[in-house]
TIPA-556813 format. One record per atom (N, C-alpha, C): atom name; x, y, z. Coordinates in steps of 0.1 Angstrom, whole numbers. Each point is the difference from the previous one (the first is absolute). Last residue first. Layout:
# TIPA-556813
site_east_north_up
CA_X_Y_Z
...
***
This chain:
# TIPA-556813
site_east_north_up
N_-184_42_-73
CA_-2_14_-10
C_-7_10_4
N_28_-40_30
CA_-14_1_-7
C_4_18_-6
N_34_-43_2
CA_-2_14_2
C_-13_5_0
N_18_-55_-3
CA_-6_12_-7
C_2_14_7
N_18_-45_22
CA_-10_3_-5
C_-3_14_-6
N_35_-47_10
CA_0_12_0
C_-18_5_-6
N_25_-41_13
CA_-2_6_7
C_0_14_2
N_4_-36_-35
CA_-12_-1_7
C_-3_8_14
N_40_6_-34
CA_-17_6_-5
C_-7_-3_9
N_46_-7_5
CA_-6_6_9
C_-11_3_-5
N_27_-24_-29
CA_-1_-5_11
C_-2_5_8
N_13_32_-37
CA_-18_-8_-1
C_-1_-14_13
N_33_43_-12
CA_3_-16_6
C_-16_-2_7
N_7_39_-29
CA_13_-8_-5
C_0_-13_8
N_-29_30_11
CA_-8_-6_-16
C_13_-8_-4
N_2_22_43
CA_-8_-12_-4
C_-2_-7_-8
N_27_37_1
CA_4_-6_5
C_-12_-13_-1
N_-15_37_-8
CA_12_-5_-8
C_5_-6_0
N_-26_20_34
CA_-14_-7_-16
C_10_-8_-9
N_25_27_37
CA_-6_-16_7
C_-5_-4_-12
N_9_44_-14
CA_10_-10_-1
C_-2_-17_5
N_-35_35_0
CA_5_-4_-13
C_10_-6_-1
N_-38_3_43
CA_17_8_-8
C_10_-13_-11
N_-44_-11_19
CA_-1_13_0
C_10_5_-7
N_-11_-49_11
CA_11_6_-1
C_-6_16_-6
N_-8_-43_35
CA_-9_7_-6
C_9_14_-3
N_-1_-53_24
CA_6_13_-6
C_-8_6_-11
N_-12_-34_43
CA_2_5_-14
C_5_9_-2
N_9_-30_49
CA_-10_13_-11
C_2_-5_-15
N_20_-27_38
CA_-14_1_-4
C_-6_6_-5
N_47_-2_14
CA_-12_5_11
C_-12_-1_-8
N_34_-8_-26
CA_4_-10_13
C_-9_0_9
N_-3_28_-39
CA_-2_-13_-5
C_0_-7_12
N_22_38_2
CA_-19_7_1
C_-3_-18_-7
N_42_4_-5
CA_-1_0_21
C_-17_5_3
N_17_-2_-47
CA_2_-14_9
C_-5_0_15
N_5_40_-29
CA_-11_-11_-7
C_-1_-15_7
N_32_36_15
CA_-13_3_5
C_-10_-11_-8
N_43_-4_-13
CA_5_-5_12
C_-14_8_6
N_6_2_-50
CA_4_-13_6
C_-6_-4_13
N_10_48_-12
CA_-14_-6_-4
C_-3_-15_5
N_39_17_5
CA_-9_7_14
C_-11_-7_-4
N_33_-8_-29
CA_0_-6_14
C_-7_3_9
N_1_24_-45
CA_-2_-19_0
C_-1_-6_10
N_19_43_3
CA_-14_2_3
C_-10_-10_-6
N_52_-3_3
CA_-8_6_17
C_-17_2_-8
N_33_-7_-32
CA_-7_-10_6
C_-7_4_11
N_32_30_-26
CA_6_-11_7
C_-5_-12_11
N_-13_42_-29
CA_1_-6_-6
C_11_-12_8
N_-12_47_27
CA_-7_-10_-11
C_11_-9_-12
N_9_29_36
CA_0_-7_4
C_-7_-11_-12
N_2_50_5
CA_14_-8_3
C_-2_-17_-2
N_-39_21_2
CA_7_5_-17
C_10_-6_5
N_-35_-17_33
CA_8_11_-2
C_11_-1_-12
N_-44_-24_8
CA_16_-3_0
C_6_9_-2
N_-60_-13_11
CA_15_11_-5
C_14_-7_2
N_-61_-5_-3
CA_16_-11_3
C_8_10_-3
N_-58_-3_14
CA_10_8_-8
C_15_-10_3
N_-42_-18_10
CA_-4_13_-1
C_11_11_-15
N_-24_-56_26
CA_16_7_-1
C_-5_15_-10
N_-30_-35_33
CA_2_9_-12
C_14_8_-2
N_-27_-48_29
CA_13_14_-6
C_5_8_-8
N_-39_-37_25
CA_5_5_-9
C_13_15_0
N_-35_-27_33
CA_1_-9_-12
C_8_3_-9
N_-21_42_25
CA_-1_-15_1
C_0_-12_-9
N_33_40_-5
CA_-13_5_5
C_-4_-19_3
N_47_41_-2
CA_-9_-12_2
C_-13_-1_-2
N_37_22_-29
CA_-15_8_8
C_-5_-19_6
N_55_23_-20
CA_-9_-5_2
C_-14_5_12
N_51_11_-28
CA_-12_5_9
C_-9_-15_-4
N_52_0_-8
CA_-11_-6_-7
C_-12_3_9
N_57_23_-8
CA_-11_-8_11
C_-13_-4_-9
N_59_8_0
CA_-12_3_-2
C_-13_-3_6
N_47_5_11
CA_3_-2_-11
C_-13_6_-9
N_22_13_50
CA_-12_1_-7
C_2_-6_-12
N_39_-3_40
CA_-6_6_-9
C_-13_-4_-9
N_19_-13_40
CA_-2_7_5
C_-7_9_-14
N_20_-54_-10
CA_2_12_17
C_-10_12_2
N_-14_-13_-39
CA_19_-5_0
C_2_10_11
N_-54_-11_-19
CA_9_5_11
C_19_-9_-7
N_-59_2_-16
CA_11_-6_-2
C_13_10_11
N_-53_-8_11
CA_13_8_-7
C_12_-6_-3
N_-63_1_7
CA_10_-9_-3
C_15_10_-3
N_-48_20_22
CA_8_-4_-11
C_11_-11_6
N_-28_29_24
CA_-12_-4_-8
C_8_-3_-15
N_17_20_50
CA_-6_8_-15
C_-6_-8_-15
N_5_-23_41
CA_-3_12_5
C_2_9_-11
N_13_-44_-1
CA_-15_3_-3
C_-5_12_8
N_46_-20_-25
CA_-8_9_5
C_-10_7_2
N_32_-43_-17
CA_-13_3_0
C_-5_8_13
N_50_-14_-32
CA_-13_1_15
C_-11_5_-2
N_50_-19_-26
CA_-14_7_-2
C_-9_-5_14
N_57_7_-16
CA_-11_-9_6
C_-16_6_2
N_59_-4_-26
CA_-13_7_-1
C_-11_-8_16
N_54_1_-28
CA_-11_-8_9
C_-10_14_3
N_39_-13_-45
CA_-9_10_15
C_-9_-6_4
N_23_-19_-42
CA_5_0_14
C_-2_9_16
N_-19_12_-47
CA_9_-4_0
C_6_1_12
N_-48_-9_-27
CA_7_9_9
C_13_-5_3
***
Protein backbone atom coordinates (compact mmCIF):
# COMPACT_ATOMS: atom_id res chain seq x y z
CA UNK A 1 0.00 0.00 0.00
CA UNK A 2 1.23 3.27 -0.86
CA UNK A 3 2.04 5.53 2.03
CA UNK A 4 -1.64 5.57 3.41
CA UNK A 5 -2.38 5.02 6.82
CA UNK A 6 -5.03 2.70 7.55
CA UNK A 7 -6.18 1.30 11.09
CA UNK A 8 -8.09 -1.93 11.75
CA UNK A 9 -10.69 -2.48 14.67
CA UNK A 10 -12.50 -4.93 15.98
CA UNK A 11 -16.11 -4.40 15.88
CA UNK A 12 -17.73 -6.63 18.12
CA UNK A 13 -21.00 -5.28 17.77
CA UNK A 14 -21.35 -6.13 14.26
CA UNK A 15 -19.26 -9.24 14.60
CA UNK A 16 -16.23 -8.05 12.45
CA UNK A 17 -12.69 -6.80 12.10
CA UNK A 18 -12.38 -3.14 9.88
CA UNK A 19 -9.97 -1.75 8.10
CA UNK A 20 -10.83 2.16 8.47
CA UNK A 21 -8.79 5.59 6.77
CA UNK A 22 -10.40 8.02 9.25
CA UNK A 23 -14.04 7.61 8.76
CA UNK A 24 -13.77 5.65 5.64
CA UNK A 25 -14.72 1.82 5.21
CA UNK A 26 -11.67 -0.03 3.41
CA UNK A 27 -12.85 -3.45 4.24
CA UNK A 28 -13.96 -5.87 6.67
CA UNK A 29 -13.25 -9.67 7.89
CA UNK A 30 -16.90 -11.15 9.58
CA UNK A 31 -16.32 -13.26 12.15
CA UNK A 32 -18.39 -16.06 14.52
CA UNK A 33 -17.00 -16.19 18.08
CA UNK A 34 -17.38 -19.39 19.55
CA UNK A 35 -15.58 -21.24 22.64
CA UNK A 36 -11.88 -21.36 22.23
CA UNK A 37 -12.22 -20.32 18.76
CA UNK A 38 -12.84 -17.80 15.91
CA UNK A 39 -14.41 -18.44 12.98
CA UNK A 40 -13.73 -16.01 10.32
CA UNK A 41 -16.73 -16.13 7.80
CA UNK A 42 -16.40 -13.79 5.01
CA UNK A 43 -13.50 -10.83 3.93
CA UNK A 44 -14.24 -7.88 1.58
CA UNK A 45 -12.04 -4.93 0.13
CA UNK A 46 -13.92 -2.79 -1.49
CA UNK A 47 -13.09 -2.92 -5.56
CA UNK A 48 -11.56 0.67 -5.09
CA UNK A 49 -9.38 -0.48 -2.90
CA UNK A 50 -8.10 -3.75 -3.72
CA UNK A 51 -4.77 -4.74 -4.72
CA UNK A 52 -2.87 -2.47 -2.28
CA UNK A 53 -2.38 -5.10 0.63
CA UNK A 54 -5.21 -3.93 2.93
CA UNK A 55 -6.58 -7.38 2.71
CA UNK A 56 -2.85 -9.23 3.45
CA UNK A 57 -3.15 -6.83 6.42
CA UNK A 58 -6.40 -7.37 7.76
CA UNK A 59 -5.81 -11.10 7.30
CA UNK A 60 -2.27 -10.76 8.98
CA UNK A 61 -3.72 -8.46 11.68
CA UNK A 62 -7.21 -10.84 12.82
CA UNK A 63 -4.91 -14.12 12.49
CA UNK A 64 -2.69 -12.63 15.16
CA UNK A 65 -4.96 -10.87 17.54
CA UNK A 66 -7.27 -14.33 17.50
CA UNK A 67 -3.60 -15.94 18.24
CA UNK A 68 -2.98 -13.28 21.31
CA UNK A 69 -6.37 -14.17 22.92
CA UNK A 70 -5.93 -17.75 22.86
CA UNK A 71 -8.30 -18.80 20.18
CA UNK A 72 -7.86 -20.85 17.06
CA UNK A 73 -8.50 -19.83 13.92
CA UNK A 74 -10.75 -21.32 11.96
CA UNK A 75 -10.78 -20.12 8.29
CA UNK A 76 -14.32 -20.54 6.60
CA UNK A 77 -13.69 -17.78 4.15
CA UNK A 78 -11.63 -18.65 1.24
CA UNK A 79 -9.55 -15.74 1.41
CA UNK A 80 -8.36 -16.07 5.47
CA UNK A 81 -7.98 -20.33 3.93
CA UNK A 82 -5.46 -18.35 1.58
CA UNK A 83 -3.87 -16.61 3.32
CA UNK A 84 -2.94 -19.36 5.69
CA UNK A 85 -1.81 -21.72 3.24
CA UNK A 86 0.60 -18.95 2.16
CA UNK A 87 1.95 -18.42 5.92
CA UNK A 88 2.05 -21.93 7.28
CA UNK A 89 3.76 -20.41 10.74
CA UNK A 90 0.15 -20.07 11.85
CA UNK A 91 -0.66 -23.90 11.04
CA UNK A 92 -0.56 -24.70 14.79
CA UNK A 93 -3.16 -22.39 15.39
CA UNK A 94 -5.41 -23.02 13.03
CA UNK A 95 -8.32 -25.52 12.86
CA UNK A 96 -10.21 -27.10 10.03
CA UNK A 97 -13.80 -25.86 8.93
CA UNK A 98 -16.21 -28.63 9.84
CA UNK A 99 -17.98 -30.05 6.53
Amino acid sequence: MTERAFEIIRNSDRDRYEVRDGERLLGFAMFRQEPGRVVFTHTVVKPQFEGQGIGSALARHVIEATIAEGNAVVPECPFIAAYLEEHPEYAGSVVAPAR
